[in-house]
N, CA, C and O of each residue as an XYZ file, in Angstrom:
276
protein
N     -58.307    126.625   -133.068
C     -57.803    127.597   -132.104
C     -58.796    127.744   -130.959
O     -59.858    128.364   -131.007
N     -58.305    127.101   -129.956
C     -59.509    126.771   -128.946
C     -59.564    128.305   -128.246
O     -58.665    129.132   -128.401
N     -60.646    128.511   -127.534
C     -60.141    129.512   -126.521
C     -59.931    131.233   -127.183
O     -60.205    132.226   -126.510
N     -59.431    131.284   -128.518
C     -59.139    132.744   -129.186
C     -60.406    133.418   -129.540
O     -60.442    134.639   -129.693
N     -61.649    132.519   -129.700
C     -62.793    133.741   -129.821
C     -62.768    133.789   -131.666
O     -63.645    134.274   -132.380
N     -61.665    133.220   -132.046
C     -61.645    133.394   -133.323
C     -62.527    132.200   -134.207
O     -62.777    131.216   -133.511
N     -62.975    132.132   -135.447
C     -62.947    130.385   -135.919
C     -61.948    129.967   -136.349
O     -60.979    130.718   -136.246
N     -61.751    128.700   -136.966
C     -61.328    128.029   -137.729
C     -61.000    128.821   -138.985
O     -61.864    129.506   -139.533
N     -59.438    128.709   -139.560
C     -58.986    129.124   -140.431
C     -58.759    130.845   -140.823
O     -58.050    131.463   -141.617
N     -59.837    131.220   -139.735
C     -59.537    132.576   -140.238
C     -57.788    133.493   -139.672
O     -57.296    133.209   -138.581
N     -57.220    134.361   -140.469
C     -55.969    134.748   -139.805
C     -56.043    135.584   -138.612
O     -56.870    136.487   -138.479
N     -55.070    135.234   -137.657
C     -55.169    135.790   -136.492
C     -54.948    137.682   -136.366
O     -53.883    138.239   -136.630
N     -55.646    138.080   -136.114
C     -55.840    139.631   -135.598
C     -54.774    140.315   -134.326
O     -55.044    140.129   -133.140
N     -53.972    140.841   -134.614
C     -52.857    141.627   -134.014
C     -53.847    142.973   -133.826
O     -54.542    143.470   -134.712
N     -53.732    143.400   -132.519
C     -54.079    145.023   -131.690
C     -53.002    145.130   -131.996
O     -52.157    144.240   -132.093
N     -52.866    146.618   -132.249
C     -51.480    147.258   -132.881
C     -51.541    148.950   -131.573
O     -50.581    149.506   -131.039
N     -52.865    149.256   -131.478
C     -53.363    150.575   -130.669
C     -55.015    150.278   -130.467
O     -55.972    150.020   -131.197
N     -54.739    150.490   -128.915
C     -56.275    150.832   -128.528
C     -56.458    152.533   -128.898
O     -55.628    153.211   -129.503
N     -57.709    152.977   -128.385
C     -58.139    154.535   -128.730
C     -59.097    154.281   -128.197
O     -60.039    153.616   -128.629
N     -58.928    154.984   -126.776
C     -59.966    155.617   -125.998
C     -60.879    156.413   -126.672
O     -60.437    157.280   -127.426
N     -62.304    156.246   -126.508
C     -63.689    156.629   -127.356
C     -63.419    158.242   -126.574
O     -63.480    159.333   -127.139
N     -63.182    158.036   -125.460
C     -63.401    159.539   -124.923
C     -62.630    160.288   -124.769
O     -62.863    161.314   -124.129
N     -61.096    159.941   -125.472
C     -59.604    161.012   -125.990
C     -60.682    161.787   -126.903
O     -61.386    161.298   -127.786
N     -60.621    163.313   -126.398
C     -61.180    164.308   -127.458
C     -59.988    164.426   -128.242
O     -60.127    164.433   -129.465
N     -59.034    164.504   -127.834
C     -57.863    164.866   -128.431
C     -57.353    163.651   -129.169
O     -56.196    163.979   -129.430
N     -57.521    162.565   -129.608
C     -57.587    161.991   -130.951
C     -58.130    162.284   -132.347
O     -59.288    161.915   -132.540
N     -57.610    162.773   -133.167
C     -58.068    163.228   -134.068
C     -58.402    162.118   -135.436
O     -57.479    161.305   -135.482
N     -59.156    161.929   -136.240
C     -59.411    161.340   -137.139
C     -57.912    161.227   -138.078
O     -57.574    160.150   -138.570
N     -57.124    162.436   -138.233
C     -55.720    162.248   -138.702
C     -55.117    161.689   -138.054
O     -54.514    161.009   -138.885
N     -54.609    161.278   -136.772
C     -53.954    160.509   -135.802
C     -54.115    159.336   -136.257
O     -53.120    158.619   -136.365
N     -55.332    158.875   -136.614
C     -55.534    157.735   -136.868
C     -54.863    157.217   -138.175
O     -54.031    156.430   -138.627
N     -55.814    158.222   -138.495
C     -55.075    157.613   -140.654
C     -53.831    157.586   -140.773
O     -53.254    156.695   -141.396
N     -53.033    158.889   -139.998
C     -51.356    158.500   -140.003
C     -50.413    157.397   -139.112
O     -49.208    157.161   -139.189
N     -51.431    156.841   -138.264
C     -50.864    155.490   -137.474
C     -50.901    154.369   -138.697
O     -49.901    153.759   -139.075
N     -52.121    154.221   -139.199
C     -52.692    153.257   -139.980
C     -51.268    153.632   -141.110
O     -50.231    152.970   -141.071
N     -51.384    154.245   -141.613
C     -50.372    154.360   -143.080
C     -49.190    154.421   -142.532
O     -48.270    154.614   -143.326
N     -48.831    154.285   -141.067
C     -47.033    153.822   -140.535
C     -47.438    152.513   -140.725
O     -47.107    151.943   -141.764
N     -48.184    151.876   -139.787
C     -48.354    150.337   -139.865
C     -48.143    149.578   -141.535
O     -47.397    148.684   -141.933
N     -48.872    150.171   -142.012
C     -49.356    149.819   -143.430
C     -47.519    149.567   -143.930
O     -46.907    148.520   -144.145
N     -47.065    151.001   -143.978
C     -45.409    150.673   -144.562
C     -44.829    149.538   -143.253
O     -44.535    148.365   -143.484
N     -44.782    149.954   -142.375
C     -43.992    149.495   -141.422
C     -44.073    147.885   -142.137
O     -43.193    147.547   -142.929
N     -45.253    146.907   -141.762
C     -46.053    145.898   -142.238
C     -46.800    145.579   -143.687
O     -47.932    145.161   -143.933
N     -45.795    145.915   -144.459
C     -46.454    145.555   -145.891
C     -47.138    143.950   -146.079
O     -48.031    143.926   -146.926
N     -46.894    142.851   -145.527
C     -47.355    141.998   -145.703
C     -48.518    141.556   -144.845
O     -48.895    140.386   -144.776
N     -49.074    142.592   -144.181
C     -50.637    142.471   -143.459
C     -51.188    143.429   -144.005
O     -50.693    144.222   -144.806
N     -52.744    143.373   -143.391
C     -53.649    144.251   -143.987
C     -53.964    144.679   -142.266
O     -54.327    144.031   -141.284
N     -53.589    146.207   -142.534
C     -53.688    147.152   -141.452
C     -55.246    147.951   -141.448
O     -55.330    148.861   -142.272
N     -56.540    147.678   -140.556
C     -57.682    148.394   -140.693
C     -57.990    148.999   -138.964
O     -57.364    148.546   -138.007
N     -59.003    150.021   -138.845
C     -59.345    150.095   -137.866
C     -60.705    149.110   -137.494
O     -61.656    148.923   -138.253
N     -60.559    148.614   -136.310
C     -61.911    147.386   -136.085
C     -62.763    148.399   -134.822
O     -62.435    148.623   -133.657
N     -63.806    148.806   -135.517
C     -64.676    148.947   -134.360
C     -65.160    148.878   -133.329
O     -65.527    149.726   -132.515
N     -65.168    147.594   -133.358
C     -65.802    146.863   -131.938
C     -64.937    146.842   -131.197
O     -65.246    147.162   -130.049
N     -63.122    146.384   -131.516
C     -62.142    146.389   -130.590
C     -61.699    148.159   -130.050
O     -60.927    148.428   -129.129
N     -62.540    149.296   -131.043
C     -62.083    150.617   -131.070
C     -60.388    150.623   -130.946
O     -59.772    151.157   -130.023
N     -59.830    149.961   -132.001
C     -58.575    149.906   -132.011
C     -57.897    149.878   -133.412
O     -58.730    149.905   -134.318
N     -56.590    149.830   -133.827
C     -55.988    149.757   -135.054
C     -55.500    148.237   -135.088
O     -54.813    147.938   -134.111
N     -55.687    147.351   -135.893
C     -55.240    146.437   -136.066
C     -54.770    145.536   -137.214
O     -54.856    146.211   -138.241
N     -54.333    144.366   -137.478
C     -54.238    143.962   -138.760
C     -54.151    142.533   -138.651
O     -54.478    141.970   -137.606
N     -53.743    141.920   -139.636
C     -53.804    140.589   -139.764
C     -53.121    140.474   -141.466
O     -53.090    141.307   -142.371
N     -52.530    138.780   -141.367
C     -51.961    138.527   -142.531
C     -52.522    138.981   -144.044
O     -53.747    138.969   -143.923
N     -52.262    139.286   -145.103
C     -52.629    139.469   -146.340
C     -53.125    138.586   -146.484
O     -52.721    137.737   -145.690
N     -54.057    138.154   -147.283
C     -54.451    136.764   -147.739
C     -54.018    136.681   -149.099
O     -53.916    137.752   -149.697
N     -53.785    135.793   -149.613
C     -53.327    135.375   -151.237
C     -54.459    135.118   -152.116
O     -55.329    134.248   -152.165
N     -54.183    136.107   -152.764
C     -55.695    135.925   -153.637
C     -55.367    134.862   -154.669
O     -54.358    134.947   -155.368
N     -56.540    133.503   -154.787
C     -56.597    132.492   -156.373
C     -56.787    133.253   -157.553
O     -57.462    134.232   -157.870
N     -55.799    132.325   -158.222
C     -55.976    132.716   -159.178
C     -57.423    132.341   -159.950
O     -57.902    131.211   -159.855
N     -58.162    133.571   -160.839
C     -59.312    133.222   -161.646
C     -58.940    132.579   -162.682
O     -57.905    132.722   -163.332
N     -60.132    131.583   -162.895
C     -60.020    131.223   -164.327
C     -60.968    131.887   -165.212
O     -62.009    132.208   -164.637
N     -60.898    132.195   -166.505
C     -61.767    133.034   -167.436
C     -62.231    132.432   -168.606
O     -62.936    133.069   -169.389
C-alpha cells in the first residue's frame, strides 16, 4: 500500500469522528457512547479511540489462530 502511511499487511484504519482537543463541551461520555454505536452499528471491526489521530476509529477484526495445546 504505497503512499497510505500504513505497512504492509496491516488492516486499513477507517476515521469514523474527529474531536477537537479544544471542544470543552465534549464529554468523555460522548465519546464512549459514539464508540458503543459504532461497536453495534459495526460488529465486524474493532472500534477504538486513536490518539494521535484524536479521533474514533476502527479497522477489520482480525481472526484469531487457532492454538495448539
Amino acid at each position: 500500500m504505497v503512499g497510505t502511511g500504513q505497512s504492509p499487511g496491516r488492516p486499513e484504519k477507517t476515521v469514523h469522528l474527529r474531536i477537537d482537543p479544544n471542544d470543552e463541551s465534549t464529554t468523555l461520555e460522548d465519546v464512549l457512547t459514539r464508540i458503543a454505536e459504532l461497536q453495534r452499528k459495526h460488529p465486524d471491526r474493532e472500534v477504538f479511540f486513536d490518539g494521535d489521530e484524536y479521533a474514533i476509529c476502527s479497522r477489520p477484526k482480525r481472526t484469531r489462530a487457532a492454538t495448539a495445546h
